[in-house]
C-alpha positions in Angstrom: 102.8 127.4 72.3 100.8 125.1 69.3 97.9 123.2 71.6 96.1 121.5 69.2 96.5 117.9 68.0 95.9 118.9 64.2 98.5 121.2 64.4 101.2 119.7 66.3 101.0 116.6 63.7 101.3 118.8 61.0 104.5 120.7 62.5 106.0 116.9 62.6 105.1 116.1 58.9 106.8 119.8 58.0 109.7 119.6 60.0 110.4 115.9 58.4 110.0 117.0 54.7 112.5 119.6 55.5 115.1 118.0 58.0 117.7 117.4 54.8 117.6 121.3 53.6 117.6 122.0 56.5 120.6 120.6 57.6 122.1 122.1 54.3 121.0 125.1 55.5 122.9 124.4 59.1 126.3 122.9 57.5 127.1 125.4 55.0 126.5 128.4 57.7 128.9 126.2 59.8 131.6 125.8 57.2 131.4 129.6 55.6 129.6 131.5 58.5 130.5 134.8 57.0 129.2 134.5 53.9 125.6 135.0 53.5 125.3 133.4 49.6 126.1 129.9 50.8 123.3 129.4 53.5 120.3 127.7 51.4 117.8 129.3 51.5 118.6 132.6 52.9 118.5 135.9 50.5 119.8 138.2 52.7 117.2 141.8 52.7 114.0 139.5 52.8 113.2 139.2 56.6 116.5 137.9 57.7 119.9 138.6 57.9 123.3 136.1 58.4 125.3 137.5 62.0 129.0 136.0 62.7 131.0 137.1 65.9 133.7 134.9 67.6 132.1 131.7 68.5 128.8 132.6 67.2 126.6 132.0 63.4 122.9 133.5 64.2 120.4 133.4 61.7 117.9 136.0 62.4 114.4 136.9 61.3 111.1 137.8 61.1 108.3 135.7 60.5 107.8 136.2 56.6 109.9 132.5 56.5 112.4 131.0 53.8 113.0 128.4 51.4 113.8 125.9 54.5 112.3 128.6 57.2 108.5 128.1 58.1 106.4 131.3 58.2 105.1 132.0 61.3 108.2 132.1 63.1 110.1 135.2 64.7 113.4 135.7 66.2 116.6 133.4 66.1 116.1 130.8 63.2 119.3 129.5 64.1 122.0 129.4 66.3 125.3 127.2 65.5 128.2 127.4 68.5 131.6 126.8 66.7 131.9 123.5 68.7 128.8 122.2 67.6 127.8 120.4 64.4 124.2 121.5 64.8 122.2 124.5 65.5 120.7 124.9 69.0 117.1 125.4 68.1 115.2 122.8 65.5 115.9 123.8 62.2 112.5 125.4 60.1 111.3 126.9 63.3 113.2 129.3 65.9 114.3 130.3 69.5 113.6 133.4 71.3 110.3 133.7 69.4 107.5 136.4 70.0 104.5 133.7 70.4 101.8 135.5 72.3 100.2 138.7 73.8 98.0 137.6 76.3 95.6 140.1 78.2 92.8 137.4 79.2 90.5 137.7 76.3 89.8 134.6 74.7 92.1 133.0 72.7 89.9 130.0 70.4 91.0 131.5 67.4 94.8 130.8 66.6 95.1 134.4 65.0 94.3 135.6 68.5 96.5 133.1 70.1 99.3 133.6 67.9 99.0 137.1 66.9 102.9 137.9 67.1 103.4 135.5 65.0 101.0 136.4 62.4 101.1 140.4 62.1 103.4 141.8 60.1 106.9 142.2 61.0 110.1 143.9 59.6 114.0 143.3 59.9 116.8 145.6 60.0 120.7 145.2 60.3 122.3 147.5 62.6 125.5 146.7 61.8 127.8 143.9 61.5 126.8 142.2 65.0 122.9 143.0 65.5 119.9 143.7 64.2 116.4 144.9 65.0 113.1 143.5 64.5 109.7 145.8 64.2 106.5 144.8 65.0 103.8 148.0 64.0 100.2 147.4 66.8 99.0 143.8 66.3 95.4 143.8 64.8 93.8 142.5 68.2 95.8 143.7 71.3 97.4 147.0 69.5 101.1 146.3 71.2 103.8 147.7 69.2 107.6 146.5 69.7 110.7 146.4 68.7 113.2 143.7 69.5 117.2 144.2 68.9 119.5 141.5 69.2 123.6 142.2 69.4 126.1 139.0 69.1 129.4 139.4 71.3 132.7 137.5 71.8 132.3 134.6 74.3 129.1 133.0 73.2 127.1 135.9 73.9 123.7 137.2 72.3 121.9 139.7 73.7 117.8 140.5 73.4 116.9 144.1 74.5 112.7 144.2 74.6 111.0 147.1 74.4 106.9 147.6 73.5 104.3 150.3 74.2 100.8 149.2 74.3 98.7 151.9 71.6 95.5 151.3 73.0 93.6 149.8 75.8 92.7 146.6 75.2 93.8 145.2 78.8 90.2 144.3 80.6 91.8 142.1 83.5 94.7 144.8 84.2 97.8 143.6 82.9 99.4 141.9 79.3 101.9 139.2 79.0 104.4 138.2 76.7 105.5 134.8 75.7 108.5 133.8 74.1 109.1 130.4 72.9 112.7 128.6 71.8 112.3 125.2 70.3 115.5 123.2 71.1 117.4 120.6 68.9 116.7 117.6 70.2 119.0 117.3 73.1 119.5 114.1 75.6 118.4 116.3 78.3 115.1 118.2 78.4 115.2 119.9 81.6 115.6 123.7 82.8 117.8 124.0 85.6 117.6 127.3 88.1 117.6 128.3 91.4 114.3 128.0 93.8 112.5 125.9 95.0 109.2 125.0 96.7 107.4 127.6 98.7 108.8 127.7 102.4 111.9 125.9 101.6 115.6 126.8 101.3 117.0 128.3 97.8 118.3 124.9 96.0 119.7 123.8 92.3 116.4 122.7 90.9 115.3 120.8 87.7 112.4 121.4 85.4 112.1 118.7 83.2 107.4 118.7 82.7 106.3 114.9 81.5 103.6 116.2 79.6 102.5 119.6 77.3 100.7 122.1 79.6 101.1 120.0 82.9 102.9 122.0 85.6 104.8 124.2 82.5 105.3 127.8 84.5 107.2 128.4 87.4 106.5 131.6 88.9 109.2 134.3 90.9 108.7 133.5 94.9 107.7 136.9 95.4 105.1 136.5 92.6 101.5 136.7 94.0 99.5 137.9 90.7 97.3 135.6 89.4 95.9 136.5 85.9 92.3 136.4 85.4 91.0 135.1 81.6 87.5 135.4 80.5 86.0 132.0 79.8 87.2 130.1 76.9 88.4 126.5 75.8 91.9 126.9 74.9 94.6 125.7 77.6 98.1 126.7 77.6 101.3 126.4 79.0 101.3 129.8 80.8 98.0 128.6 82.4 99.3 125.8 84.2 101.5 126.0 87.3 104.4 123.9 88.9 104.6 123.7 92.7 108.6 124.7 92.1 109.4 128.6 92.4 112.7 130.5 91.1 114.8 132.8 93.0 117.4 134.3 90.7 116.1 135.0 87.3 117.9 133.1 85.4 118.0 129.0 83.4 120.0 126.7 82.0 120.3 124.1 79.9 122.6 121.5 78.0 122.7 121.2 74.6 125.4 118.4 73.3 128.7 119.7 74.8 127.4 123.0 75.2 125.1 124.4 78.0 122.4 127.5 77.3 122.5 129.9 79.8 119.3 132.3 79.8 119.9 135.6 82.2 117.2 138.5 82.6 117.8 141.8 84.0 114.9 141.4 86.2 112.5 139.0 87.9 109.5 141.2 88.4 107.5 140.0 85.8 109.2 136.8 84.5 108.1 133.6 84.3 109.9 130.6 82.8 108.2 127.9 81.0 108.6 124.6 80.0 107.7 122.4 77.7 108.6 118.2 76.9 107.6 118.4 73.2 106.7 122.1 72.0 108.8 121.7 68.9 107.8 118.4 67.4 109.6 115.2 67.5 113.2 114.5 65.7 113.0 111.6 64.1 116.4 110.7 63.5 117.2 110.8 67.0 114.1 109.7 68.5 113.6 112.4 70.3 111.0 115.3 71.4 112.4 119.1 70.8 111.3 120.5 73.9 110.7 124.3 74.7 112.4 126.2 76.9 110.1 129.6 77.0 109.7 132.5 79.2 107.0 135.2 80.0 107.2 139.1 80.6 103.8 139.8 82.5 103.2 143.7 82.5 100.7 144.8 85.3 98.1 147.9 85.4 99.4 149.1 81.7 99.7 152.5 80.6 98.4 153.2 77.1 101.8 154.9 75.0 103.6 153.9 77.7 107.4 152.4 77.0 107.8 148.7 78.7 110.9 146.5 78.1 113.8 144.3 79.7 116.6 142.5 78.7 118.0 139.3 78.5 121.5 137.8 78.5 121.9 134.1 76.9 125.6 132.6 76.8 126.1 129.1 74.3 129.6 127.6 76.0 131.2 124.7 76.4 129.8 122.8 79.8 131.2 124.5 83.3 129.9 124.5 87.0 127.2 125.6 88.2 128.9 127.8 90.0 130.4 129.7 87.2 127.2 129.7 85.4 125.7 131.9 88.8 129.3 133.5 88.4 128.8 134.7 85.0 124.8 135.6 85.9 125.7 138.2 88.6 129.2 139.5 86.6 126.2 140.7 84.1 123.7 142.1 86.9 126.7 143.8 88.7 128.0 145.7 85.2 124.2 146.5 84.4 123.2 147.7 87.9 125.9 147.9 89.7 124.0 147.0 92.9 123.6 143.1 92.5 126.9 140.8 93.7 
C-alpha cells in the first residue's frame, strides 16, 4: 500500500485530472458491456481485455496502464454490477491488485516495495469469461506467477493464485503476498467477518481502521507466525496489527446497493487488511476510497516449488448475513467436500 505523503498527494492530483474520462470510461462499458470499441480508453490486445457474463462488466489488466488507466496497477481495473451506475473499485487504479512480495528485506526503495507492480507483466484471454495474467521472476525476490480470473452467472468472479519462488531469496523463512483493492468511495468503509478477540466467542465483527497503518491486519486465530524484517524505515499496513482475529476466511463489504463478498479456499496463510484511505480521496463525494486488501503468507519456501489458493468474490444486491455465510460454505462444500 503507497506510505509516503508525496505519493499519496500525487495519487489525489491524478485521480482528479482523470475522474471525467474516467467515468466515460465506466458509463460506456455500462451501456454496451460487450463491445470492447466503446470503452475509452481500452484497445483491447495491449494489457487488457473487456469480460461480460450475466450481471458482470470486468475490465482486466496488467500493469502496462491506459489512456484513463494508471501504470502501475494490476488485476481488475474495473468492475461494474448491472445494478450499479459505477464501478466497485476507483476508476484509474484497480482491485485485486498484486502490490507486494514481502520476504523481510528492506523495503526503502519503492521498486522493492512495489515490485509486482513494476516488473513486467503479460495478459492473455482464455476465452470469453477469463483470462490470465503472467508475471516472469521479479528482479529482487525472483517469484514467478500466474494469476487467472473466470467471471460466472450470479455476480461471481473467481481469482485462482498460483507462484513458484525461482530462487532463494527468503532470509527470515517465509514470503508474503499482498493484494490491494481500492474501493469507490462507498458510505461505509468497514470489512465485516467472523472472529473476534482472542479468548472470546466467534461474533459478526467490524473492521473499519481510523487511520493508514494503525491496527490494518487481522490475523487467523490459529495464526502464531510473526514475520521477522531486517531493520528499515518504511511502515506498512501488513506490519501493524488489530487486537480483532477472524475465524472463517472470508469479508464483506457494502458498496451502494450492492455488498462485496470476498471468500478464500483457505485460512492458513491469509490475512485481511484494511485500510480508511489507500486509494485517495473522491472529491465529488467527499469521501476517502478505502482498501479492502488481503495477504497470502508462505512459510519455510521451497525453491521451484508450486504455491497457490483461490478466492471466491460475489458483487449482489444486499442479503443477510446469514446467506452471505450460506453462500461462503455452499463454495467450501463443492470445493472440498468436507466443510458444511
Amino acid at each position: 500500500m503507497p506510505q509516503q505523503h508525496s505519493a499519496s498527494v500525487s495519487r489525489r492530483r491524478w485521480l482528479k485530472g482523470t475522474a471525467g474520462s474516467a467515468a466515460t470510461l465506466l458509463t460506456s462499458a455500462q451501456s454496451s458491456p460487450t463491445s470492447a470499441s466503446t470503452v475509452t480508453g481500452f484497445r483491447p490486445g495491449h494489457g487488457s481485455t473487456l469480460l461480460n457474463v450475466g450481471e458482470l462488466t470486468a475490465v482486466i489488466g496488467d500493469n502496462s496502464g491506459a489512456a484513463t488507466q494508471r501504470p502501475g496497477y494490476n488485476g481488475i481495473w474495473s468492475l461494474q454490477h448491472t445494478a450499479a451506475d459505477r464501478s466497485l473499485f476507483v476508476p484509474g487504479i484497480a482491485g485485486l491488485n498484486l502490490e507486494h512480495i514481502v520476504n523481510g528485506t528492506p523495503l526503502d526503495d519503492d521498486s522493492l516495495f512495489f515490485e509486482p507492480r513494476r516488473a513486467p507483466m503479460t495478459m492473455q484471454r482464455l476465452d470469453d469469461a477469463s483470462c490470465e495474467l503472467h508475471q516472469p521472476p521479479t528482479p529482487a525476490t525472483q517469484l514467478e506467477s500466474r494469476t487467472r480470473f473466470v467471471l460466472q452467472p450470479g455476480g461471481i468472479l473467481d481469482m485462482h493464485f498460483e507462484c513458484w519462488p525461482r530462487k532463494a531469496v527468503f532470509p527470515h523463512g517465509y514470503l508474503s503476498l499482498f493484494w490491494a483493492s481500492y474501493i469507490n468511495a462507498p458510505q461505509d468503509r468497514s470489512m465485516y467477518f467472523l472472529g473476534g478477540p482472542d479468548n472470546q466467542p466467534e461474533s459478526w465483527c467490524q473492521l473499519c481502521t481510523q487511520f493508514h497503518n494503525d491496527q490494518s491486519t487481522v490475523l487467523h486465530r490459529d495464526d502464531q507466525f510473526t514475520a521477522a524484517f531486517d531493520p528499515d524505515h518504511r511502515t506498512a499496513l501488513f506490519r501493524n496489527f488489530s487486537q480483532l482475529r477472524f475465524d472463517q476466511p472470508f469479508f464483506y463489504g457494502r458498496f451502494d446497493d450492492l455488498t462485496w463478498l470476498v471468500i478464500f479456499d483457505r485460512a492458513a496463510g491469509i490475512r485481511l487488511t484494511h485500510s480508511p484511505s489507500g486509494g485517495g480521496h473522491n472529491s465529488a463525494l467527499r469521501s476517502n476510497n478505502p482498501a479492502w486488501d488481503f495477504q497470502y503468507l508462505i512459510r519455510e519456501p521451497v525453491v521451484n516449488q508450486r504455491y497457490g489458493f483461490s478466492v471466491r468474490t460475489m458483487l449482489l444486491p444486499h442479503c443477510s448475513r446469514d446467506r452471505l455465510l450460506q453462500l461462503a460454505q455452499n463454495w467450501w462444500a463443492q470445493r472440498s467436500g468436507t466443510r458444511q
